[in-house]
MINU-633214 format. One record per residue: residue in three letters; x, y, z of N, C-alpha, C, O in turn. Coordinates in steps of 0.2 Angstrom, whole numbers, padded with zeros to 4 digits, always signed. Example, Ala and Ser with C-alpha at 12.3 -4.5 7.8 and 13.67 -1.06 7.14 Angstrom:
2
ala+0066-0028+0039+0062-0022+0039+0066-0016+0039+0071-0017+0042
ser+0064-0011+0035+0068-0005+0036+0064+0000+0039+0067+0006+0040
# end
This chain:
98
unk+0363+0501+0785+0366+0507+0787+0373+0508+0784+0374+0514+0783
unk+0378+0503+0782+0384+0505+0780+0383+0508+0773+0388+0512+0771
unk+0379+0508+0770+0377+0509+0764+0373+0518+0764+0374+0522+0760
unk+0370+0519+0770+0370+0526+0772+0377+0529+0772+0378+0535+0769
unk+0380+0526+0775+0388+0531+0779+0393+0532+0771+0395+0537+0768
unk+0392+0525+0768+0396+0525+0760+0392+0532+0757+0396+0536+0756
unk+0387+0533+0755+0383+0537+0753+0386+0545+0756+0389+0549+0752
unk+0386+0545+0762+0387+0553+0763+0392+0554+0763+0394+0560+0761
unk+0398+0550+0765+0407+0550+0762+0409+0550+0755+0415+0551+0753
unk+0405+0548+0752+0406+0549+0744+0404+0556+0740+0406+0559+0735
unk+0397+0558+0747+0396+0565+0744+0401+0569+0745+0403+0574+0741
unk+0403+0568+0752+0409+0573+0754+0417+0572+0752+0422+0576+0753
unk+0417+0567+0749+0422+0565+0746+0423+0568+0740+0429+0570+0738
unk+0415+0569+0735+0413+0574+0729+0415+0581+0726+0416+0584+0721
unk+0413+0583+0734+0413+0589+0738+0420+0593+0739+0421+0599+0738
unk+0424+0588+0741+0429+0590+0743+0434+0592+0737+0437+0598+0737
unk+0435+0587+0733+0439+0586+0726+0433+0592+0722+0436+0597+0722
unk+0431+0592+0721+0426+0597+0716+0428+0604+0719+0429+0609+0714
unk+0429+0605+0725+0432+0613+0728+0439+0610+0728+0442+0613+0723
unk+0443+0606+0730+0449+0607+0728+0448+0609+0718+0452+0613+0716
unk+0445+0606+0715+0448+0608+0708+0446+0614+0704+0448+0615+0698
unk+0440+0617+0709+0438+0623+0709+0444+0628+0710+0444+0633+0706
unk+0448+0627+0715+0451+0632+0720+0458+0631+0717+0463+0635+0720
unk+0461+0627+0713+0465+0626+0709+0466+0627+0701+0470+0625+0697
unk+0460+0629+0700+0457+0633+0693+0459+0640+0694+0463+0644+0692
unk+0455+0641+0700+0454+0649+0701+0462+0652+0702+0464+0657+0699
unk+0465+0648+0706+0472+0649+0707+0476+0650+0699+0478+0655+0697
unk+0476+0645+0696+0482+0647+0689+0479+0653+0684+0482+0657+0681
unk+0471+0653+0685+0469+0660+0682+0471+0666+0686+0473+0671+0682
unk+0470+0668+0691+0475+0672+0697+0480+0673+0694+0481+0678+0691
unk+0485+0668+0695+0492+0669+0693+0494+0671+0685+0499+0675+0684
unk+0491+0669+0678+0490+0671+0672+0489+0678+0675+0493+0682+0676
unk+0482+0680+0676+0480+0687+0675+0487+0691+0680+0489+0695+0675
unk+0490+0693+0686+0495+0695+0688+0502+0695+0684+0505+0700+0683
unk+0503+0687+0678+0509+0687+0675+0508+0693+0669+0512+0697+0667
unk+0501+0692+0668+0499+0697+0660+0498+0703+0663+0497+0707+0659
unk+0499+0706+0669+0497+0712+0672+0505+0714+0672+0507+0720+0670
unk+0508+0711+0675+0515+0712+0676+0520+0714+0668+0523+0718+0666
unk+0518+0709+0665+0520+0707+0658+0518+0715+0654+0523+0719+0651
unk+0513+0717+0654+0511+0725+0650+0514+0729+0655+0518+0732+0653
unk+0513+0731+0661+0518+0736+0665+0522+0737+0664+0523+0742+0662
unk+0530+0729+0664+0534+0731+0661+0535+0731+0654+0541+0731+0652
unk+0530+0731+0650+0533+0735+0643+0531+0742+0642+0533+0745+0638
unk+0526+0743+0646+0526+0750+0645+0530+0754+0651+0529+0760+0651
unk+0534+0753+0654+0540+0757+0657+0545+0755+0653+0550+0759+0651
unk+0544+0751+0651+0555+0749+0647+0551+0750+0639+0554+0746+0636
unk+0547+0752+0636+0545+0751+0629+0547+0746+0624+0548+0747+0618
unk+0546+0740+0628+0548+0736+0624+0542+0731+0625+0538+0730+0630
unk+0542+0725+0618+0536+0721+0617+0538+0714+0622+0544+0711+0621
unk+0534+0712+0625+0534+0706+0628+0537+0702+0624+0535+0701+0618
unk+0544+0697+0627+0548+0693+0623+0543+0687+0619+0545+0686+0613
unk+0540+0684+0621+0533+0680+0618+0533+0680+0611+0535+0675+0608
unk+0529+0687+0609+0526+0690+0603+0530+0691+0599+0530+0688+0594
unk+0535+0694+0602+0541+0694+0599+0545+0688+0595+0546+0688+0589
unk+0547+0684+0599+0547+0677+0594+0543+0675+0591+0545+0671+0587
unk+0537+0675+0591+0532+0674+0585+0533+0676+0579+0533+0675+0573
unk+0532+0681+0582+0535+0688+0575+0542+0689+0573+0544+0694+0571
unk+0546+0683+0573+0552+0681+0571+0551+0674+0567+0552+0673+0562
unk+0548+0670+0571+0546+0667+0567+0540+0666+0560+0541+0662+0555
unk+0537+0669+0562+0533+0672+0554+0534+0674+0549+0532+0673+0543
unk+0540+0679+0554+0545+0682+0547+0548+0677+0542+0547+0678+0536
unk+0553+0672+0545+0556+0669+0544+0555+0664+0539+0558+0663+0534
unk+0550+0661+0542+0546+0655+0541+0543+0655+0535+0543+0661+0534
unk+0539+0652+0530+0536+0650+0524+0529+0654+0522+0525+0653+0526
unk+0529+0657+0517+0523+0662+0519+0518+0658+0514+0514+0661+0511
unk+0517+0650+0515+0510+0648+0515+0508+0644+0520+0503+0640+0520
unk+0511+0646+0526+0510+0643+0534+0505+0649+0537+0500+0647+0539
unk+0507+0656+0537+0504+0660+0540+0501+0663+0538+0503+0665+0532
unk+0494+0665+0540+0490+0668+0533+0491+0676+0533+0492+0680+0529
unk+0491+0677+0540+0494+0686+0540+0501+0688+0539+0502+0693+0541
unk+0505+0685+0535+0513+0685+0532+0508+0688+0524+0510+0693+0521
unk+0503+0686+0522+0502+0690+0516+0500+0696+0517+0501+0701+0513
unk+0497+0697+0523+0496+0703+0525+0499+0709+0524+0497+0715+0523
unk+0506+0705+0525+0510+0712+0526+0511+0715+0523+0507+0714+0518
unk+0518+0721+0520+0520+0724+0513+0526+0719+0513+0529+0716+0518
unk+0527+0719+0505+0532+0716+0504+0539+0723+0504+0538+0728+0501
unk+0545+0719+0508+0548+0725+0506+0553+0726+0500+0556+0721+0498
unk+0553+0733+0498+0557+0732+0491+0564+0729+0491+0567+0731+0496
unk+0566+0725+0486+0572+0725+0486+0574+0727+0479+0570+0731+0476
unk+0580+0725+0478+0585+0730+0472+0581+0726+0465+0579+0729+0460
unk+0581+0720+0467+0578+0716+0460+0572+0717+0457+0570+0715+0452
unk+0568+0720+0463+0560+0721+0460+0561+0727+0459+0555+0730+0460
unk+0565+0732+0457+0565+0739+0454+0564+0739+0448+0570+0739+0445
unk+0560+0740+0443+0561+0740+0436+0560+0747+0432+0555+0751+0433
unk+0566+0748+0428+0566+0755+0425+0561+0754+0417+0562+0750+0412
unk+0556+0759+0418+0550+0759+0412+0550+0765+0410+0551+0770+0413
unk+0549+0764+0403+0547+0771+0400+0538+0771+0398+0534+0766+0396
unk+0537+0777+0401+0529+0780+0401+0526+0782+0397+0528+0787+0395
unk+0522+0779+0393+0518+0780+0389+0511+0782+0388+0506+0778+0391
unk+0510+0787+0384+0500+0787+0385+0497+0783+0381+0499+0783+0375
unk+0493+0780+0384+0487+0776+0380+0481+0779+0377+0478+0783+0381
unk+0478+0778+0370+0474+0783+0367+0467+0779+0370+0466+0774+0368
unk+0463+0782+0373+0459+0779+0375+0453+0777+0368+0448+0774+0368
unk+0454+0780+0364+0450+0777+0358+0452+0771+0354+0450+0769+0349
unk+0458+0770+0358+0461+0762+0355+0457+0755+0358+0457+0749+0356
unk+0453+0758+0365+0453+0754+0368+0447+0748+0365+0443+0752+0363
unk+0446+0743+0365+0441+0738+0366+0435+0741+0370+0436+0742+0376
unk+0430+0742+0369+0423+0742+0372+0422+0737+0375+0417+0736+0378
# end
């Protein structure tokens, strides 16, 4: 008989811990979705980008551009040194190689 009673306390034992960690999942998901619903509200009343993204995109910039693969993505911006002054010429297209 003790081995009946062990059996149905261990199921409810099972039971109990399985809904606590059910109900403690569903909880931090709750709380993320309300942070993230809060988090775009206020950026779209104050127009500005959640601090987050923001330091990412500081550090991407910043940081080595064979770490990030979308740092090539971006444009590069001109600087004074990559300006070069060329003279234009036309190319006779009957010079060219076949």
């Amino acid at each position: 008989m003790p081995t009946f009673i062990n059996r149905v306390l261990r199921f409810f034992l099972r039971l109990a811990l399985g809904l606590l960690a059910l109900l403690v999942t569903l909880g931090l998901l709750f709380a993320g979705l309300v942070f993230l619903v809060l988090a775009l509200l206020r950026g779209l009343v104050t127009g500005q980008k959640p601090a987050r993204p923001v330091m990412f995109a500081r550090f991407q910039r910043f940081s080595s551009q064979d770490i990030w693969p979308s740092a090539n993505m971006r444009k590069p911006q001109p600087r004074e040194t990559d300006i070069v002054d060329v003279e234009i010429r036309e190319i006779d297209d009957r010079k060219r190689l076949p």
